[in-house]
C-alpha positions in Angstrom: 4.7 -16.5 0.8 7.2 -16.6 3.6 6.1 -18.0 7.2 4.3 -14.9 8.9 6.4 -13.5 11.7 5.1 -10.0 12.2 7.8 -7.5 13.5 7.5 -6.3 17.4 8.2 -2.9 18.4 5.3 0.0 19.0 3.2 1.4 16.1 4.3 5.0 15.4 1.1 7.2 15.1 1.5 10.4 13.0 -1.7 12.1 13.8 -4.4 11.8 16.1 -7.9 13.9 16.8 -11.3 12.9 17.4 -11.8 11.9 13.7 -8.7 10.2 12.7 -6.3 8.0 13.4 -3.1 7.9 11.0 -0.1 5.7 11.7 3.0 4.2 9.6 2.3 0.5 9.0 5.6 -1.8 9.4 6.2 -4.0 6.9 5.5 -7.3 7.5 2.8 -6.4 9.3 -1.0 -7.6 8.3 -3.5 -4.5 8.5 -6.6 -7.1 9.4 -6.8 -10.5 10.7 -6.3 -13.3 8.2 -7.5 -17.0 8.9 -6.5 -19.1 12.1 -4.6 -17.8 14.9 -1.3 -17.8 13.8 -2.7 -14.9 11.6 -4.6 -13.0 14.3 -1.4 -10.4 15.0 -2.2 -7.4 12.7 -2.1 -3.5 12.9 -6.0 -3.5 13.2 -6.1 -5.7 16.3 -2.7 -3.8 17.8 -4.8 0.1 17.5 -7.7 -1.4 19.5 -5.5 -2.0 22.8 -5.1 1.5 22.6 -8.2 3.1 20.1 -11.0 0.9 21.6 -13.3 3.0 18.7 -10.6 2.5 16.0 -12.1 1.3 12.5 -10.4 0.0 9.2 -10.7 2.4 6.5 -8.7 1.0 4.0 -5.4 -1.8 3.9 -1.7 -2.1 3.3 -0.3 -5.0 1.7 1.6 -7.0 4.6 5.0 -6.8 3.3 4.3 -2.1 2.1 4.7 -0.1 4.9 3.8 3.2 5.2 0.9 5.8 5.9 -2.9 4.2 7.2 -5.6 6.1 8.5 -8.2 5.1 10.2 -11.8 6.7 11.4 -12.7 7.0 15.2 -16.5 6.9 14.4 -18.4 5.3 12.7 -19.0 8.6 10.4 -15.7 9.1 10.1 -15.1 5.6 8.7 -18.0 5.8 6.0 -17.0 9.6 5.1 -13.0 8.8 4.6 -14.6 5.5 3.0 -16.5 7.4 0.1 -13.6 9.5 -0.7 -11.8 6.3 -1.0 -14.6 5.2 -3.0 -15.0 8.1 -5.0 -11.0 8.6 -6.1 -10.6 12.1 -4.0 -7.8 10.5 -1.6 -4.1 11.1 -3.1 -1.8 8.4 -2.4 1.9 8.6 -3.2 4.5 5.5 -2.5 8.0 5.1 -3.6 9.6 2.0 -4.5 12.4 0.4 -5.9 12.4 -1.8 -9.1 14.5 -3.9 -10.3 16.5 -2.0 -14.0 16.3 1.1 -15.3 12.9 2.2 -16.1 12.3 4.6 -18.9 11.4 7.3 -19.9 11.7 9.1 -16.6 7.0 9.5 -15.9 4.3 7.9 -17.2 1.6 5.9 -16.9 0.6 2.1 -16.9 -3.1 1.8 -18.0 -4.3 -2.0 -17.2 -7.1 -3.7 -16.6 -6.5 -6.1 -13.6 -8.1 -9.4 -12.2 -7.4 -12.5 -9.6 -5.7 -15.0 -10.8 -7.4 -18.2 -9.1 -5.3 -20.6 -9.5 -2.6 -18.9 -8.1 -4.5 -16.8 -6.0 -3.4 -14.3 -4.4 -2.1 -13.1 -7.3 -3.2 -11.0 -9.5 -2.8 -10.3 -13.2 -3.6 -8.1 -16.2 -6.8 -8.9 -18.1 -8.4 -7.5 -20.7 -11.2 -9.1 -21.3 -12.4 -9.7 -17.7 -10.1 -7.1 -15.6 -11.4 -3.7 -13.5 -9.3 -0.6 -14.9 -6.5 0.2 -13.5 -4.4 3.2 -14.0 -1.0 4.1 -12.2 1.2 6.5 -12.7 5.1 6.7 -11.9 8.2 9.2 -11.9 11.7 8.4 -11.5 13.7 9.9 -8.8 16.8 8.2 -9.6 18.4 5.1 -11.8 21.0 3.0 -12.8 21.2 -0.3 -15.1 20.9 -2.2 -11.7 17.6 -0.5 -10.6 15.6 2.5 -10.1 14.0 4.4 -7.4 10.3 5.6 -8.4 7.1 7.5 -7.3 3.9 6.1 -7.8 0.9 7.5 -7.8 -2.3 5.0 -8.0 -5.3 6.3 -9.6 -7.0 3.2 -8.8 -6.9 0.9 -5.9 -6.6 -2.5 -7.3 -5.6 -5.2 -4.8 -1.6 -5.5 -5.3 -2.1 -2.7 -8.7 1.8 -1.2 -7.7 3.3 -4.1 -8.0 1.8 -6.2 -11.2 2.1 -2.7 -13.0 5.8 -2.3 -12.5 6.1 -6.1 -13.3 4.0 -5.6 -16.6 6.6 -2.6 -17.2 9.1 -5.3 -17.2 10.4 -3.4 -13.7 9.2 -5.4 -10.7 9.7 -3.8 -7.4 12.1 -5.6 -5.8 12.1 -7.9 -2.9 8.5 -8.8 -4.1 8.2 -12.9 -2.5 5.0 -12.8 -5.2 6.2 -11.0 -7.9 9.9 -11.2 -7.9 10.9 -14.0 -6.1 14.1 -14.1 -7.6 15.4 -11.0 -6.1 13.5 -11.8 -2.4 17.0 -13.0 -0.9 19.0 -10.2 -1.6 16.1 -7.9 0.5 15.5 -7.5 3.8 11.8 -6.5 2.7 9.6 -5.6 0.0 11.0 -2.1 -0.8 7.2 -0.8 -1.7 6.4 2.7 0.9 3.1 4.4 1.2 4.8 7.7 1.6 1.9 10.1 1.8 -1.5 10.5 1.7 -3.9 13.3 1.0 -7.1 13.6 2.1 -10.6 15.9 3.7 -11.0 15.8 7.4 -14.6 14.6 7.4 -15.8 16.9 9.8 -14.2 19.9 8.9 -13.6 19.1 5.8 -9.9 20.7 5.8 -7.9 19.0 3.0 -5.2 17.2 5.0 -1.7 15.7 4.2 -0.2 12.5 6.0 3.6 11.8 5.0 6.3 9.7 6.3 9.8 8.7 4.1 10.4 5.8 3.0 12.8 3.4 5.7 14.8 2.2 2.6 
């Protein structure tokens, strides 16, 4: 992975209410704290300058961007926590990977696990791996690449990406992944576009969306 050198700039908030907190994450940008203090700058720690009650719900990779929420209580974080939990969230990103990827939707059905030695990576497993089921539909191609929706069914640390590279389509940019293509990006070209979810108070289904940058 590339030296860490979070971008600057203010944190663009799409909703606010007593409840919830939902912003678009830059890439780059860590949602929590990693080890040592060159790691300490993350979207977590920039919300509680401003949300002193802000809590962490559920993460970005650094290098997605994209749609976050996050609860202002503490019931808020365990209720948008279970339907995490529980599957009942909808989460949509777009990406771009590398080739033409055929046919135009499906689905990539598996089973994922750490890979220690080379940790943080992950990779498919079957004998050892937790399911894991994504979903995809292309919005446009070419021989060079295409542009996709994704639609995780699971939430498998870094699922989006080792799915598309199991596909054969890596999303490109990827410094993990697809190395080879991480000089010719500006970014990892991975979006969490929008995200669908119950207000957990009122329990009005809510939907959080902001286009992709790229």
């Amino acid at each position: 992975m590339s030296e860490y050198s979070p971008p600057s700039g203010d944190i663009v908030v799409l909703h606010e209410d007593s409840d919830l907190l939902v912003v678009d994450k830059p890439a780059g940008l860590l949602s929590v704290p990693g080890k040592g203090a060159a790691l300490a700058d993350c979207l977590l720690s920039r919300l509680e300058a401003a949300f002193p009650t802000v809590r962490l719900v559920h993460r970005l990779d650094r290098d997605t961007s994209g749609v976050m929420v996050f609860g202002l209580t503490a019931h808020a974080q365990r209720h948008l926590g279970a339907q995490f939990e529980a599957r009942k969230t909808k989460k949509t990103y777009v990406a771009r990977v590398a080739g033409r990827l055929a046919p135009k939707s499906g689905e990539v059905d598996l089973p994922l696990i750490v890979d220690w030695p080379n940790r943080p990576r992950q990779m498919v497993c079957h004998d050892n791996g937790k399911p894991a089921l994504t979903g995809w539909k292309v919005m446009k191609a070419s021989d060079a690449e295409s542009r996709v929706r994704l639609f995780p069914h699971t939430g498998r640390s870094h699922q989006l990406r080792v799915h598309m590279l199991a596909l054969g389509h890596p999303i490109l940019g990827d410094e993990l992944y697809a190395p080879e293509t991480a000089a010719q990006y500006p970014r990892m070209m991975l979006h969490a576009e929008e995200l669908r979810l119950s207000h957990p108070e009122s329990g009005r289904g809510m939907s959080f969306r902001q286009p992709a940058p790229f």
